[in-house]
C-alpha positions in Angstrom: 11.4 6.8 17.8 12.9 3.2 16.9 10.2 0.7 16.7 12.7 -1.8 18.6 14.9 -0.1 21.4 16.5 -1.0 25.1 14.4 1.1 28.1 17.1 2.9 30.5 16.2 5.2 33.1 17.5 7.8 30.6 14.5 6.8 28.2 11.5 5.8 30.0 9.9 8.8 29.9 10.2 9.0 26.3 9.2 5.4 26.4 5.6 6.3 28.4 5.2 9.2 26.9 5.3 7.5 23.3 3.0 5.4 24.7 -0.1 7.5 24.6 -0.1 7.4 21.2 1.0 4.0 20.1 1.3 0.5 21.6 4.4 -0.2 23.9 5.7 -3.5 24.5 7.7 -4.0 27.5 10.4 -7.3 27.3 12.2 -7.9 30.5 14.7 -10.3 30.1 18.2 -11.4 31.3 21.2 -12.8 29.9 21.8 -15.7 32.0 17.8 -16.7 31.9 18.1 -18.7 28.5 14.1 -18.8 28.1 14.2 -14.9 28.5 16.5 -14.2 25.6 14.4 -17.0 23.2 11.2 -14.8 24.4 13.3 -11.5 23.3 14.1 -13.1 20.3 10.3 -13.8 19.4 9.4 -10.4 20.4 12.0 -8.9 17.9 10.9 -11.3 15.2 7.7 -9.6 15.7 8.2 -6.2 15.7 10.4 -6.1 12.9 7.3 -7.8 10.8 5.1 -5.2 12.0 7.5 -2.2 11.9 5.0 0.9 12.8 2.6 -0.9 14.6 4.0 -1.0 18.0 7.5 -0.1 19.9 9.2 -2.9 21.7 11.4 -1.5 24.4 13.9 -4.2 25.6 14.3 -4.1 29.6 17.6 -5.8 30.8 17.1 -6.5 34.3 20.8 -6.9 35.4 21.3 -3.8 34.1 17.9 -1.6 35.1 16.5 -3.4 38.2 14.9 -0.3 38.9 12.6 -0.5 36.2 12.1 -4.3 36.5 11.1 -3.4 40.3 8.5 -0.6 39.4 6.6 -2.8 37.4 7.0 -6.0 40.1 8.5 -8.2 37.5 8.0 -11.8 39.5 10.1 -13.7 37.0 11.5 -14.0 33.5 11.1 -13.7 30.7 7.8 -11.3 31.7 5.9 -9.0 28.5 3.7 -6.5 29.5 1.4 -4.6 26.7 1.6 -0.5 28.1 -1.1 1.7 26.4 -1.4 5.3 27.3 1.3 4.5 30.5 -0.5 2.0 32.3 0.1 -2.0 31.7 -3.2 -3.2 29.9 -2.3 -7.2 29.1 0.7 -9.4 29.7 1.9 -12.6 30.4 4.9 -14.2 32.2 6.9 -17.4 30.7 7.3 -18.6 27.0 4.6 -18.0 24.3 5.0 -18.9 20.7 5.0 -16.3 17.7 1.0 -17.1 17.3 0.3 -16.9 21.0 2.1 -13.3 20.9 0.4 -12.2 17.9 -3.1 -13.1 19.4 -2.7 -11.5 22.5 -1.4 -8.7 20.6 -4.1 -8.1 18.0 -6.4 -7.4 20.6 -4.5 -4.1 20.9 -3.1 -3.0 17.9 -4.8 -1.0 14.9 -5.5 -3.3 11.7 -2.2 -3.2 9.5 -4.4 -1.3 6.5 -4.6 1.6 8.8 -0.6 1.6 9.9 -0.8 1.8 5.8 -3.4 4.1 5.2 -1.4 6.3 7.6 1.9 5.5 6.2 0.5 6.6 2.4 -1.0 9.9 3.6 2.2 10.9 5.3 3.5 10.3 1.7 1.0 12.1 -0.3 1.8 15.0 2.4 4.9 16.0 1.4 6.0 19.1 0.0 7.5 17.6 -2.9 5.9 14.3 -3.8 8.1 12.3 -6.5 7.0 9.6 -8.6 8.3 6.7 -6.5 6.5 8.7 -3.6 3.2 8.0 -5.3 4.2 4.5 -6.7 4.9 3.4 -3.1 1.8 5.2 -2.2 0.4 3.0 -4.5 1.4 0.1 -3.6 0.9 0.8 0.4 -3.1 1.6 -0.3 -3.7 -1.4 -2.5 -2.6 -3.7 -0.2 -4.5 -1.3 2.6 -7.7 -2.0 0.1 -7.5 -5.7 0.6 -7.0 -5.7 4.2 -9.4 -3.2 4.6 -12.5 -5.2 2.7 -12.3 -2.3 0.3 -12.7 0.4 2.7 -14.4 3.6 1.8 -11.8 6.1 3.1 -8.9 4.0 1.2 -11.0 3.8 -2.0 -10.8 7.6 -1.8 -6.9 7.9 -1.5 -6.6 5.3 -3.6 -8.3 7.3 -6.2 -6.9 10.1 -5.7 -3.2 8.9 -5.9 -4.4 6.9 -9.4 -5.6 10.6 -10.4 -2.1 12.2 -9.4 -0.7 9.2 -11.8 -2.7 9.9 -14.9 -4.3 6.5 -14.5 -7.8 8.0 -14.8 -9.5 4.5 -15.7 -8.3 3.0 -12.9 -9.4 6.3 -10.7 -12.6 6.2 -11.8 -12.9 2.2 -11.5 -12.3 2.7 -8.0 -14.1 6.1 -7.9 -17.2 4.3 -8.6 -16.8 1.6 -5.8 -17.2 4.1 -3.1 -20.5 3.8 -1.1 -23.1 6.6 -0.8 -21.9 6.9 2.8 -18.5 7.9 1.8 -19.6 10.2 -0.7 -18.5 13.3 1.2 -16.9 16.6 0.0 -13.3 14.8 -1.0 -15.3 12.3 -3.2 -16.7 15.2 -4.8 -13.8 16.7 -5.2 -12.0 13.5 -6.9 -15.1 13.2 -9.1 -14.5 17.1 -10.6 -10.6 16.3 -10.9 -11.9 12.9 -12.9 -13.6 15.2 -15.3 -11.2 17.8 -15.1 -8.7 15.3 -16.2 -10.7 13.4 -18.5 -11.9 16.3 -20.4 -7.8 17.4 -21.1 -7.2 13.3 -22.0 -9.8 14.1 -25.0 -7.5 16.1 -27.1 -8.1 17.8 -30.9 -5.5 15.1 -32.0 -7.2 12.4 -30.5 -10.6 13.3 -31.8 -9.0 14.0 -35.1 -7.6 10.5 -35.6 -10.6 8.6 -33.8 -12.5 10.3 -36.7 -9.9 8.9 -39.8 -9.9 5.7 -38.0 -14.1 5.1 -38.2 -13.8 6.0 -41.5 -10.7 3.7 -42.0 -10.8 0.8 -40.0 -8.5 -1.5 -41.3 -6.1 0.7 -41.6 -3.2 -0.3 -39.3 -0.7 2.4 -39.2 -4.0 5.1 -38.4 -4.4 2.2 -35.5 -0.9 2.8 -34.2 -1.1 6.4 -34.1 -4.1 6.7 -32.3 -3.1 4.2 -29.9 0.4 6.0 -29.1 -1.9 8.9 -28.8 -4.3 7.3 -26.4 -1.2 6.0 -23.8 0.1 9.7 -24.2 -2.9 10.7 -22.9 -3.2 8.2 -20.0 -6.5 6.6 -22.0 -4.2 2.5 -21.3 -7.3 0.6 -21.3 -8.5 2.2 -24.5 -5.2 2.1 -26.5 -4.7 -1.7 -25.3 -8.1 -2.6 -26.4 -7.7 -0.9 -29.9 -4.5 -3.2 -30.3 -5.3 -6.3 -28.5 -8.6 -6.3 -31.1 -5.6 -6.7 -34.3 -3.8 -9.0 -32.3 -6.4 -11.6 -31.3 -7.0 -12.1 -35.1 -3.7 -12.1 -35.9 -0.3 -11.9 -33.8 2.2 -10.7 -36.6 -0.2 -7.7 -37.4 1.7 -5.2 -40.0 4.9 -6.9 -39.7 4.9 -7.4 -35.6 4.6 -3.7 -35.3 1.5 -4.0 -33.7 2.6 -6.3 -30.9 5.5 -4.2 -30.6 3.7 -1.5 -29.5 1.1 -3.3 -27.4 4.0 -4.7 -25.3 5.7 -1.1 -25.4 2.2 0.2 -23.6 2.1 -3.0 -21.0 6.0 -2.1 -20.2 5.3 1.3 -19.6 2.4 0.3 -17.3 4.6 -1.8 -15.2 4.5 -5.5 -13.6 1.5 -4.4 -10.5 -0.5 -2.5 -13.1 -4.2 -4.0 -12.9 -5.2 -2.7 -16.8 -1.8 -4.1 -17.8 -2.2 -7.9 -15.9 -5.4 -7.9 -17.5 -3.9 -7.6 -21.1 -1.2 -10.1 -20.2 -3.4 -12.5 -19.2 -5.2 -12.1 -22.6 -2.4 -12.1 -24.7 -1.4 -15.2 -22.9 -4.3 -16.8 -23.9 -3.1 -16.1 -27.6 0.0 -17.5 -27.1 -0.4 -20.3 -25.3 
């Protein structure tokens, strides 16, 4: 269903029946009554911010007086709030956007739950792509936030970092969660973590970690272990490895080095957390 539609007698069934599992908001409003449409127009402003979180089903009394007489409308513009098919708040007259969002909070889910819902629907797919889990992504950070870092989002969280190869920032977030949310899916993230850790630490890897104690200054053993580390999803370690040339000096084997360190930080992307945190350091270089 539309999160913004007109009520008819054809749809008001639908429109109740939708209403049992999501907040309805009912605008009746006329064209000639000029204070009704600027209400409407509020209302729509509203909804369209907070597309998921509640319908708004548009009642034009010249055309459905019927419907405007079943729920006594008095006068115009009137809103009424309709949870589970029964009118549960309202008000007649103009209000402001705030004074609509206020009275509206009181019956709407938090936003990081409309987002928490929105990313599982994602991660439920039969097929999920990458931009399925980059939106995913994006959907439960901001759900994290709004959430105070809630346990259950930590969780998702972590598991769409896992799904991503970003196994630092998994665990980061794996070991935020509280012992009250530490049920069988934490376990079960915490045995992919190891799982995935465990293939990260590859012969080649090991191999070259070995030269390069034995060899520390040299720079091209540096770069090939570092490629090897973002190959294997190990960012955080590969960045540090580079950004340690580069804070002593910038044009490190002939710029190769920051070459490569930018390479990694592009590859990461612009809403990476490991890669900010590299920016910001190699800004501090720079500048």
């Amino acid at each position: 269903m539309d999160n913004i539609l007109s009520l008819t007698k054809d749809n008001i069934q639908q429109v109740v029946d939708a209403s049992m599992q999501q907040i309805v908001v009912l605008a009746f409003w006329a064209q000639p009554q000029e204070q009704s449409v600027a209400m409407l127009r509020t209302l729509e402003q509203i909804a369209a911010q907070n597309a998921g979180r509640f319908v708004l089903a548009k009642v034009d009394c010249e055309a459905e007086l019927e419907i405007a007489n079943y729920f006594r409308i008095q006068s115009l513009p009137t809103t009424l709030v309709l949870d589970k098919g029964q009118p549960v708040d309202g008000f007649a007259g103009l209000q402001d956007a705030a004074q609509v969002t206020a009275m509206l909070d009181k019956h709407l889910p938090p936003m990081w739950q409309l987002q928490l819902a929105q990313a599982k629907a994602l991660l439920a797919l039969s097929q999920v792509s990458a931009e399925d889990l980059a939106t995913a992504a994006v959907l439960l950070k901001e759900a994290h936030t709004g959430s105070n870092q809630a346990g259950e989002v930590s969780l998702v969280l972590a598991d769409v970092y896992l799904m991503q190869g970003e196994l630092v920032l998994a665990q980061a977030m794996l070991e935020k969660v509280g012992l009250a949310d530490q049920d069988g899916y934490y376990q079960s993230l915490k045995a992919k973590l190891a799982l995935a850790l465990d293939a990260a630490d590859t012969p080649e890897i090991r191999d070259l970690q070995q030269k390069f104690e034995q060899n520390p200054t040299d720079l091209v053993l540096l770069l090939e272990l570092s490629k090897a580390l973002h190959a294997a999803h190990r960012d955080d370690e590969a960045l540090e490895l580079l950004f340690g040339v580069l804070s002593k000096d910038l044009g490190a084997e002939n710029g190769t080095v920051k070459q490569v360190f930018m390479e990694v930080l592009t590859a990461l992307g612009q809403g990476n957390p490991i890669a900010n945190q590299y920016r910001r350091k190699l800004y501090t270089l720079l500048y």
